[in-house]
N, CA, C and O atoms as a GROMACS GRO file, in nm:
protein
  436
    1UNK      N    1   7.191  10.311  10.369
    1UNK     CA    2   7.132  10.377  10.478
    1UNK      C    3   7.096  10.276  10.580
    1UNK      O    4   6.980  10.239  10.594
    2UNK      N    5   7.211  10.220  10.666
    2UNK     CA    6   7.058  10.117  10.668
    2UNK      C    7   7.115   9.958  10.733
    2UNK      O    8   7.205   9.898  10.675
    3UNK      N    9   7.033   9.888  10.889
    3UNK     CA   10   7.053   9.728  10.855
    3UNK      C   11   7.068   9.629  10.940
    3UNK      O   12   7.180   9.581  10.931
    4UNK      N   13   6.974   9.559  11.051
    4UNK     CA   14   7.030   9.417  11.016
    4UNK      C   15   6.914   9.342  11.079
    4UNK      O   16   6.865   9.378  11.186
    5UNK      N   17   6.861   9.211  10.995
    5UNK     CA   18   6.771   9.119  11.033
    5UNK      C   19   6.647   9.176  10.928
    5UNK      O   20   6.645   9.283  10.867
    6UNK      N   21   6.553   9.076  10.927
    6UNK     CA   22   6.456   9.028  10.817
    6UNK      C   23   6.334   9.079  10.907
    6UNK      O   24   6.328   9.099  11.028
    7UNK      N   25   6.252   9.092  10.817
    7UNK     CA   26   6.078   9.133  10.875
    7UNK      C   27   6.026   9.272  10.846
    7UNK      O   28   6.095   9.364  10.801
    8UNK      N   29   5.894   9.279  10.876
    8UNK     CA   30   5.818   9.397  10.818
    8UNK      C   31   5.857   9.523  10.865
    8UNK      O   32   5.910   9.531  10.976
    9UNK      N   33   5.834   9.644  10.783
    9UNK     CA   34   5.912   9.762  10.824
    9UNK      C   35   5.758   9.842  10.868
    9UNK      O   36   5.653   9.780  10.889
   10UNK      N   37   5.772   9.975  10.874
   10UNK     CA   38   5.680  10.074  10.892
   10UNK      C   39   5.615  10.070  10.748
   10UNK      O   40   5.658   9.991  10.664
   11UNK      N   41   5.520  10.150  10.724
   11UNK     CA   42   5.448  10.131  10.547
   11UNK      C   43   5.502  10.297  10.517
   11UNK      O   44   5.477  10.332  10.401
   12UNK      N   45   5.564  10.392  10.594
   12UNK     CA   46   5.657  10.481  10.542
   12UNK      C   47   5.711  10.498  10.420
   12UNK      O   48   5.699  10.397  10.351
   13UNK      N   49   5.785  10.619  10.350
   13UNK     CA   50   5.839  10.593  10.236
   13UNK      C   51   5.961  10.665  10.231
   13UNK      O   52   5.963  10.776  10.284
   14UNK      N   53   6.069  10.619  10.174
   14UNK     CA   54   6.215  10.641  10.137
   14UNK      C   55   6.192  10.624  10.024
   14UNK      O   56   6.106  10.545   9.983
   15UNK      N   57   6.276  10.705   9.941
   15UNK     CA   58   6.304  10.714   9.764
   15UNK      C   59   6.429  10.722   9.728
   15UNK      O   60   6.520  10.789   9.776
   16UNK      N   61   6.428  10.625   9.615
   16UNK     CA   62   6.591  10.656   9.580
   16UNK      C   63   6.646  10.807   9.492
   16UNK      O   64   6.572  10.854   9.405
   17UNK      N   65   6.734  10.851   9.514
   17UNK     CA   66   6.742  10.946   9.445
   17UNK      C   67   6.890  10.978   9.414
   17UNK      O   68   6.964  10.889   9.456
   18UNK      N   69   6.941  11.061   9.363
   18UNK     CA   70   7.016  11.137   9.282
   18UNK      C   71   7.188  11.145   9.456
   18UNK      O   72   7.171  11.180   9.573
   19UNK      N   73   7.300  11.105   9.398
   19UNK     CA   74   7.379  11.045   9.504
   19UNK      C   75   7.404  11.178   9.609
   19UNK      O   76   7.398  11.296   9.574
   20UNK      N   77   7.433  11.134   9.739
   20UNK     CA   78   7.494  11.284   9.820
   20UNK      C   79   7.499  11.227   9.908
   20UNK      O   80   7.436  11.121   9.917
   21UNK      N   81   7.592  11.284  10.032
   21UNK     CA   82   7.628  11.185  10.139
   21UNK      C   83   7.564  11.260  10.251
   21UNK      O   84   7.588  11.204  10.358
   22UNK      N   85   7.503  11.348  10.262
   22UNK     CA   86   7.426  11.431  10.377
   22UNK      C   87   7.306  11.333  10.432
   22UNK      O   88   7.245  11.252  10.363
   23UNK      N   89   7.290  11.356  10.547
   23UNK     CA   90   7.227  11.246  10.614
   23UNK      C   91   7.125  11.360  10.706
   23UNK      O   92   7.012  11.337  10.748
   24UNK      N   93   7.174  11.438  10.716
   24UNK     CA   94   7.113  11.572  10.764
   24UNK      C   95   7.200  11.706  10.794
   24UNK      O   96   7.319  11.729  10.774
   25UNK      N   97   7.128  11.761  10.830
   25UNK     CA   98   7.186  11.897  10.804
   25UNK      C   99   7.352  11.913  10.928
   25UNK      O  100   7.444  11.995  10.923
   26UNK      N  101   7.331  11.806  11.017
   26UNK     CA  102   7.434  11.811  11.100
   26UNK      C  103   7.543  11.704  11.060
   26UNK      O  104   7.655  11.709  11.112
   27UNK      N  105   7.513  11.617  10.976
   27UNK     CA  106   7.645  11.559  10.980
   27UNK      C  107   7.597  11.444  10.848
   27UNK      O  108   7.498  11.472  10.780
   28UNK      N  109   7.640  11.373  10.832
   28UNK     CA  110   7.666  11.233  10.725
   28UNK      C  111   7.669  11.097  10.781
   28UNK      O  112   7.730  11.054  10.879
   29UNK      N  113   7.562  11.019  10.668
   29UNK     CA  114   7.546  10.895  10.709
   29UNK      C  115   7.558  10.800  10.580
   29UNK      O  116   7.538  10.832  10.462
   30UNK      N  117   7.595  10.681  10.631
   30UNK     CA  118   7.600  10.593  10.504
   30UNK      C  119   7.591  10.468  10.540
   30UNK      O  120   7.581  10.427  10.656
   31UNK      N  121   7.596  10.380  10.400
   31UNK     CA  122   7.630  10.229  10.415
   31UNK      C  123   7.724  10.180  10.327
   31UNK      O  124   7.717  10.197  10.205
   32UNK      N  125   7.833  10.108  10.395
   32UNK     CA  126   7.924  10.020  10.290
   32UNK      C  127   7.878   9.914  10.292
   32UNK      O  128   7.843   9.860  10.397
   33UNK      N  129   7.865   9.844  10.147
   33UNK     CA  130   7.916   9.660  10.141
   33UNK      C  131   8.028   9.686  10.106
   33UNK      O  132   8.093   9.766  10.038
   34UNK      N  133   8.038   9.568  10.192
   34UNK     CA  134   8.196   9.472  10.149
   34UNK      C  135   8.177   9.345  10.241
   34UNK      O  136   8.121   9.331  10.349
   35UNK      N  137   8.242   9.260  10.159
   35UNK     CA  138   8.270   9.142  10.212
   35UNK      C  139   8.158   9.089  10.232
   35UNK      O  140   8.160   9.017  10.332
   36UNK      N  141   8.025   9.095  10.160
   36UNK     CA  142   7.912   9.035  10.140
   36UNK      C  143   7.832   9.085  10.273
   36UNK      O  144   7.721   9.033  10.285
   37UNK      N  145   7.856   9.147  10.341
   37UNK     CA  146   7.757   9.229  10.485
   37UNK      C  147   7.738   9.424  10.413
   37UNK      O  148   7.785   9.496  10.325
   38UNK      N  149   7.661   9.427  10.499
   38UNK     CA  150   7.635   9.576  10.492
   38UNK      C  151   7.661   9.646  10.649
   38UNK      O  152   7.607   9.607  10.752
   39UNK      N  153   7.750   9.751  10.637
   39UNK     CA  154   7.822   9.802  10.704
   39UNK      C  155   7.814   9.985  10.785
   39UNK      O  156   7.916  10.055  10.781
   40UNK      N  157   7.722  10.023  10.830
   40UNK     CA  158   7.721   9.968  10.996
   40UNK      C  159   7.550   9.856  10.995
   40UNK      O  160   7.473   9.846  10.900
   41UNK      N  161   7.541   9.804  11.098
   41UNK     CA  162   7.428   9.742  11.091
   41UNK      C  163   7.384   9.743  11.191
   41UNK      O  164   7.461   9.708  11.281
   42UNK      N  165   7.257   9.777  11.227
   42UNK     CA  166   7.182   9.864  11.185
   42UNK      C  167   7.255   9.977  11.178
   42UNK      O  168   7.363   9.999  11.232
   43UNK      N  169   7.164  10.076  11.081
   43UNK     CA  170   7.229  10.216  11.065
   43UNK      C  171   7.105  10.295  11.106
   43UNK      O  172   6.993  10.269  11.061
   44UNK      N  173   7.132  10.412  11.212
   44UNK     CA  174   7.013  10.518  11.252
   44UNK      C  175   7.037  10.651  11.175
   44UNK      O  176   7.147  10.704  11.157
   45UNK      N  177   6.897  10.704  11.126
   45UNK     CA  178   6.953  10.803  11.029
   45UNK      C  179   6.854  10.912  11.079
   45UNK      O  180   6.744  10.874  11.119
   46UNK      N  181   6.876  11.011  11.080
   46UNK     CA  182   6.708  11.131  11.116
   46UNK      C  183   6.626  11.156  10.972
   46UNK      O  184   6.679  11.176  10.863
   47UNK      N  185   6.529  11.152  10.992
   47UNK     CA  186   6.424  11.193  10.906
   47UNK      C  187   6.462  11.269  10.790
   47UNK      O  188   6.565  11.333  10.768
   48UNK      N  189   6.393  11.257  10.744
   48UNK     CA  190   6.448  11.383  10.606
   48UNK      C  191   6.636  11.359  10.541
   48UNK      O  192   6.696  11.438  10.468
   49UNK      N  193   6.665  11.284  10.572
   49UNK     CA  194   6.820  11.237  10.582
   49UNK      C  195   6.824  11.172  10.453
   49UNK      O  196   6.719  11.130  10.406
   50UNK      N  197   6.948  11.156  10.383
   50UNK     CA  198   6.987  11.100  10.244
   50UNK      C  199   7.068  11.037  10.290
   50UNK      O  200   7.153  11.090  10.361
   51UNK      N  201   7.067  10.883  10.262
   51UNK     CA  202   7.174  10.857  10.268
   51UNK      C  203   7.254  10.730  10.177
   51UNK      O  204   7.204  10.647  10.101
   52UNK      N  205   7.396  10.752  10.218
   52UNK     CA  206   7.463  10.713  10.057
   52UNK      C  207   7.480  10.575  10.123
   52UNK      O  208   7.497  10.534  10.238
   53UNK      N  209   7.466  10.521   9.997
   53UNK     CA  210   7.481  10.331   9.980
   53UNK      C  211   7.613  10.338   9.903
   53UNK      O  212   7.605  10.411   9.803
   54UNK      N  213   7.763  10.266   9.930
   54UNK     CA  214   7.867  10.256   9.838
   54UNK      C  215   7.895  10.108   9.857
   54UNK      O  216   7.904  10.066   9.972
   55UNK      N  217   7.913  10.008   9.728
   55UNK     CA  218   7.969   9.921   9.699
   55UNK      C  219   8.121   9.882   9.682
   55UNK      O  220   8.180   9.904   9.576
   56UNK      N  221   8.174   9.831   9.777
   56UNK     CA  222   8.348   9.847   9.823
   56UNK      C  223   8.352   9.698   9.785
   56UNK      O  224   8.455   9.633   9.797
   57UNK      N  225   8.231   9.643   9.736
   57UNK     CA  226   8.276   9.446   9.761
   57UNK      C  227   8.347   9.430   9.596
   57UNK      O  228   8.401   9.526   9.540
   58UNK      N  229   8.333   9.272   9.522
   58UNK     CA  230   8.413   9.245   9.428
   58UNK      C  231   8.268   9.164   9.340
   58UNK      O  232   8.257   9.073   9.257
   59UNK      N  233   8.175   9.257   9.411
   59UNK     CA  234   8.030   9.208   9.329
   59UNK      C  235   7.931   9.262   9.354
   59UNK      O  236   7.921   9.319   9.463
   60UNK      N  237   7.824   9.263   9.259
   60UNK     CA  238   7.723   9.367   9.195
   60UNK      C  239   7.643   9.327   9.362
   60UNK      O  240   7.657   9.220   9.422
   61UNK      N  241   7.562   9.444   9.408
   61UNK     CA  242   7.453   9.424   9.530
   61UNK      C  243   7.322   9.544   9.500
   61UNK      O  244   7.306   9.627   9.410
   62UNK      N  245   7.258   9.516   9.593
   62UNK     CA  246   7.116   9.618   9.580
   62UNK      C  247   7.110   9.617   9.756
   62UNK      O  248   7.137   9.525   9.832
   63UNK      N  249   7.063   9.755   9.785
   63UNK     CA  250   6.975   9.779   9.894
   63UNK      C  251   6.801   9.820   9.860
   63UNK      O  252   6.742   9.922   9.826
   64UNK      N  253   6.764   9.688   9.890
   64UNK     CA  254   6.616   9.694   9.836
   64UNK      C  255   6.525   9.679   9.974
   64UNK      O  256   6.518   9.567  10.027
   65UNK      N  257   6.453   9.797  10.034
   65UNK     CA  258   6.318   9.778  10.122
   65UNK      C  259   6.292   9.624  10.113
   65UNK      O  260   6.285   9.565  10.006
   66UNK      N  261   6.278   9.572  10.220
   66UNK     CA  262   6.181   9.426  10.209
   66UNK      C  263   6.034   9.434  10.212
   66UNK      O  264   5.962   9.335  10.198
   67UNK      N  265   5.980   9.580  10.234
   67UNK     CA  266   5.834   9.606  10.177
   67UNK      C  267   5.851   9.633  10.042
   67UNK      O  268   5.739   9.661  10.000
   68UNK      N  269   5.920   9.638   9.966
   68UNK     CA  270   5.901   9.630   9.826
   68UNK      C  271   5.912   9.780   9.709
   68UNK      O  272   5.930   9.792   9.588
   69UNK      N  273   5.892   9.876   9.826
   69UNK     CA  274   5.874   9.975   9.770
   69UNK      C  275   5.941  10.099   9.893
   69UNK      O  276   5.948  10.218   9.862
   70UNK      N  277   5.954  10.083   9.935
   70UNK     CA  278   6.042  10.219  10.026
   70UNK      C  279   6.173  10.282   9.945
   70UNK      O  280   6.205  10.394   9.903
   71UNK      N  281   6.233  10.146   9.948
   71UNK     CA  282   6.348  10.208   9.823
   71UNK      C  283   6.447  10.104   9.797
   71UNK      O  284   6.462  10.012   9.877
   72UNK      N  285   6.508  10.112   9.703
   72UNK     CA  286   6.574  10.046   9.600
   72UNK      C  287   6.697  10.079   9.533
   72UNK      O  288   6.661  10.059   9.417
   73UNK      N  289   6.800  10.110   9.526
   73UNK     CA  290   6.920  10.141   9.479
   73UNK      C  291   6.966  10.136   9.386
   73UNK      O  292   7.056  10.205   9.338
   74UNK      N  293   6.877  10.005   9.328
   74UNK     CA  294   6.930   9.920   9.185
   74UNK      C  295   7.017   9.881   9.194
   74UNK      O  296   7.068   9.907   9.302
   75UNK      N  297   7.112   9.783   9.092
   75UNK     CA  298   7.204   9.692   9.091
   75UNK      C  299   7.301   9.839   9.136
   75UNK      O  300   7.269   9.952   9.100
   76UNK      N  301   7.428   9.805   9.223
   76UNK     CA  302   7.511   9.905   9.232
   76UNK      C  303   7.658   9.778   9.193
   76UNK      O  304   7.680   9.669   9.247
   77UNK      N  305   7.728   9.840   9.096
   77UNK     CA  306   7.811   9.761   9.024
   77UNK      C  307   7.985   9.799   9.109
   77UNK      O  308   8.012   9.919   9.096
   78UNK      N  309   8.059   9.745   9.162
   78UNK     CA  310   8.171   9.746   9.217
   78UNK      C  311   8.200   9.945   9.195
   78UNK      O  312   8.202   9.997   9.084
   79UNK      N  313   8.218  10.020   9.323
   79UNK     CA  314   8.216  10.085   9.337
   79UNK      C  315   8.168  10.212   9.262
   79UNK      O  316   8.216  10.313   9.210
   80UNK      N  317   8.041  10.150   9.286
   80UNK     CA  318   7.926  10.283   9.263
   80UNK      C  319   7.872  10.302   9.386
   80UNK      O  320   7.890  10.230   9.484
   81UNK      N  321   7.800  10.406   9.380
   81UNK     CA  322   7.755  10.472   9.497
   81UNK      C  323   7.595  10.518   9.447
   81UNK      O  324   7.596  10.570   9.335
   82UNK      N  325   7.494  10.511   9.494
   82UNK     CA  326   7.388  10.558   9.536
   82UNK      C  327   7.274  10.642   9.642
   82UNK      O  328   7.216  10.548   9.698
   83UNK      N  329   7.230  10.736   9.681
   83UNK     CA  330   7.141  10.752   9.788
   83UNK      C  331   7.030  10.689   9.762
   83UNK      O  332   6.991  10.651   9.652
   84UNK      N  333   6.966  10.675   9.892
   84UNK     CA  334   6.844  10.706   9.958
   84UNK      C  335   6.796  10.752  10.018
   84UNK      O  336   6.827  10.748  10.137
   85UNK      N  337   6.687  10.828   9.972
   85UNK     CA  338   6.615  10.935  10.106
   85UNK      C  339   6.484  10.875  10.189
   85UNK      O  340   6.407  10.795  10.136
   86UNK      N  341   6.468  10.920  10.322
   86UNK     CA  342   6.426  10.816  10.341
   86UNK      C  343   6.293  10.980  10.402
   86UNK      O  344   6.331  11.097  10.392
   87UNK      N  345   6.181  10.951  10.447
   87UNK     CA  346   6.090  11.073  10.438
   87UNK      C  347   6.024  11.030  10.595
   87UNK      O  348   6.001  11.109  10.686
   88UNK      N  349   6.007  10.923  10.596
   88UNK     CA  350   5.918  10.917  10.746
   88UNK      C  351   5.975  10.817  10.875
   88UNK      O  352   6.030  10.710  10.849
   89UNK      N  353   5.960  10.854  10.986
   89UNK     CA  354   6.051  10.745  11.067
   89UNK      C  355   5.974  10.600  11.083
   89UNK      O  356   5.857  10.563  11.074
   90UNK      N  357   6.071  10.554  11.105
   90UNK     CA  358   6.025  10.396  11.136
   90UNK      C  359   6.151  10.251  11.104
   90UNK      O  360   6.269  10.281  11.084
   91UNK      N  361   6.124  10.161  11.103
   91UNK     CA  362   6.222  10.059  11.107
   91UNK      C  363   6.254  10.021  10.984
   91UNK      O  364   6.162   9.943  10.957
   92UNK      N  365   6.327  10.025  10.890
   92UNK     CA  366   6.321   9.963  10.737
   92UNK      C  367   6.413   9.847  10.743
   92UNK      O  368   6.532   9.878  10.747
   93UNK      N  369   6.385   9.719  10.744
   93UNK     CA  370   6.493   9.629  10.690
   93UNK      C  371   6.504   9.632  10.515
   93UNK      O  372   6.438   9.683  10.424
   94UNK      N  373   6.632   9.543  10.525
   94UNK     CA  374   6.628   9.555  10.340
   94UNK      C  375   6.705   9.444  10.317
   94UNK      O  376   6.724   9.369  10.412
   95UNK      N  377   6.755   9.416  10.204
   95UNK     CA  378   6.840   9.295  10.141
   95UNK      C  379   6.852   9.362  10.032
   95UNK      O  380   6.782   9.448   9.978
   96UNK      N  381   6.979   9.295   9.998
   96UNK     CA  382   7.054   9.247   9.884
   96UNK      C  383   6.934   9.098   9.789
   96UNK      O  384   6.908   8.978   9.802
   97UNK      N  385   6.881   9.272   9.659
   97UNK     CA  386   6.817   9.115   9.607
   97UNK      C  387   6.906   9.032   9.477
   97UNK      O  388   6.857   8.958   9.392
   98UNK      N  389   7.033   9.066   9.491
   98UNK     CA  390   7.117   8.943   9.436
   98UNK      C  391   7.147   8.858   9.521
   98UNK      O  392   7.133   8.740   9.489
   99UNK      N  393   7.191   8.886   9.636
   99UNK     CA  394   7.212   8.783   9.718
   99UNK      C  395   7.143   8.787   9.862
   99UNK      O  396   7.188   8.858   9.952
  100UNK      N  397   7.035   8.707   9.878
  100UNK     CA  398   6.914   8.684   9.938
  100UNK      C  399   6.974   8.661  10.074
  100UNK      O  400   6.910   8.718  10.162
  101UNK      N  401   7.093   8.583  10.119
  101UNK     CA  402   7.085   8.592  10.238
  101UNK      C  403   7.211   8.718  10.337
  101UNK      O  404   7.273   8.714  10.443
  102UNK      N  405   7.194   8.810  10.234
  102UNK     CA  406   7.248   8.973  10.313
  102UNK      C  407   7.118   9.063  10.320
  102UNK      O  408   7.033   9.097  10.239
  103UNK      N  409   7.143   9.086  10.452
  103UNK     CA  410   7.031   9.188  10.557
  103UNK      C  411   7.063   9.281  10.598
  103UNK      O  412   7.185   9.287  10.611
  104UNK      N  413   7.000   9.387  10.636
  104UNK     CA  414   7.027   9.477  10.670
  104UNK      C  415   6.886   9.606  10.755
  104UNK      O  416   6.766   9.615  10.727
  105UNK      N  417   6.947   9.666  10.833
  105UNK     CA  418   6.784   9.762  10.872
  105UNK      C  419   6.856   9.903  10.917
  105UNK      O  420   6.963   9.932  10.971
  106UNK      N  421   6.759   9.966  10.872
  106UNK     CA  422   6.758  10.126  10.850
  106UNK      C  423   6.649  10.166  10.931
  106UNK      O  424   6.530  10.137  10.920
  107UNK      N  425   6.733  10.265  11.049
  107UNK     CA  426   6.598  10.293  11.171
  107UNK      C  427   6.639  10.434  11.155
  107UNK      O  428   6.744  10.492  11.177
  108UNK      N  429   6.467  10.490  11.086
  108UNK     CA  430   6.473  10.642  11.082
  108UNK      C  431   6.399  10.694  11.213
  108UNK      O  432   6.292  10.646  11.250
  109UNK      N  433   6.477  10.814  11.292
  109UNK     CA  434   6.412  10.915  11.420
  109UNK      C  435   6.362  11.049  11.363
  109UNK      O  436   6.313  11.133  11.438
   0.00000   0.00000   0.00000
């Protein structure tokens, strides 16, 4: 969902949940890795929006909140797929906490 550059987000909350590519009721949003970036970056999503995280690279990644707790994906292993829902607007950056220097930010309207 989500991405780009380091620093504090809103104290908002996004949850990970159960996969689906609806982003809202009008259309679909997502994020690819590949090639060690996260793909679109930044990604804008509307409120109440799910959106799917898919792993296209040739190695394990996470989309993890850099507040710690917004949301988390867990390890996503060469093409798995995950959502996140994200509940309140505001700016979320995130990383890859296998590999520390991929960024990413998720701006919910």
């Amino acid at each position: 969902m989500l991405i780009a550059g380091c620093g504090g987000g809103d104290s908002g909350s996004a949850t990970a949940n159960s996969p689906s590519s609806s982003a809202s009721s009008q259309g679909s949003s997502g994020v690819t890795i590949s090639d060690f970036k996260f793909k679109p970056n930044p990604l804008t999503a509307q409120s109440g929006a799910s959106v799917k995280v898919t792993n296209d690279d040739s190695a394990p990644h996470t989309v993890t909140a850099d507040d710690g707790h917004s949301f988390d994906t867990g390890t996503l292993d060469q093409g798995s797929s995950k959502s996140i829902s994200v509940t309140k607007p505001g700016t979320y950056p995130y990383h890859c906490s296998i590999h520390a220097f991929m960024h990413g930010k998720l701006i919910v309207k």
